[in-house]
N, C-alpha and C positions, 0 to 999 in steps of 0.2 A: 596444083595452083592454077587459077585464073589469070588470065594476061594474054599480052603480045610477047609476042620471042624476045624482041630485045627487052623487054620486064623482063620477064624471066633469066634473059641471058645475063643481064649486068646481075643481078637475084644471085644465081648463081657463080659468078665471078667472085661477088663481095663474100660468099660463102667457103668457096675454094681459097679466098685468099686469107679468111680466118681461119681456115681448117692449117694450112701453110704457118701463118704468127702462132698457132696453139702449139703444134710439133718444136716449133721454135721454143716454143716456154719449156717445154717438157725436158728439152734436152739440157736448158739454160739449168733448169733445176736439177736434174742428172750432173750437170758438170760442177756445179758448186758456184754456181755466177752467183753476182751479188744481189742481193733481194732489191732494192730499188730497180735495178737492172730489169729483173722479172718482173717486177710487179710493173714497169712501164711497158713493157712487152704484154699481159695479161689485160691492160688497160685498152691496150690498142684491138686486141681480140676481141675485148667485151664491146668496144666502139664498132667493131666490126660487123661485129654478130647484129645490135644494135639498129645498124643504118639495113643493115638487110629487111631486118623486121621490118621496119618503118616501111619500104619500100615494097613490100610484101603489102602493106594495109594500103599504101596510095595507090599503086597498080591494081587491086583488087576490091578497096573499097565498094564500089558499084553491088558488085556480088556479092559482098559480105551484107550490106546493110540489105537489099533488095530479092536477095535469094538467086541461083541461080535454077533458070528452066532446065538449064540441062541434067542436073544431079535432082530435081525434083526440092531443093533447098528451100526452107523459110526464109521471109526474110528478119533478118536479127533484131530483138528487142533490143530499144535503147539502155538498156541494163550489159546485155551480152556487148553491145559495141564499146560501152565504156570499161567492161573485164576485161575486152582485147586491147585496149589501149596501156589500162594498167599494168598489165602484164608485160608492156614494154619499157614503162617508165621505173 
């Protein structure tokens, strides 16, 4: 991933802290919790997972659309920019 450290690091954060609500689900379901319960737990995951995305495309944007010099990349057709997008929504 392209970025500054702290992109990357909050990136990261949000990722380790859905990785954390998902073990959560897992167990809720293992123990017999009650599915509203889970299912609002598995909401906050996907919210999680979600905002990383997002933050993944505003930190890196730049390179996505423009290519970067270092990896020798293209830059992204307005087709592929609007797949990466959908792919979040």
């Amino acid at each position: 991933m392209v970025g500054d450290q702290d992109s990357i690091a909050a990136v990261l954060n949000r990722l380790r802290r859905a990785q954390g609500q998902l073990a959560g689900v897992i167990s809720m379901i293992e123990e017999g919790r009650e599915c509203k319960d889970v299912v609002t737990q598995l909401a906050a995951v996907s919210k999680a997972l979600d905002r990383a995305g997002f933050k993944i495309v505003a930190t890196g944007l730049r390179e996505c659309v423009t290519g970067s010099a270092a990896d020798g990349g293209a830059p992204m057709s307005e087709a592929e920019l609007e797949k990466l997008f959908l792919a979040l929504a």
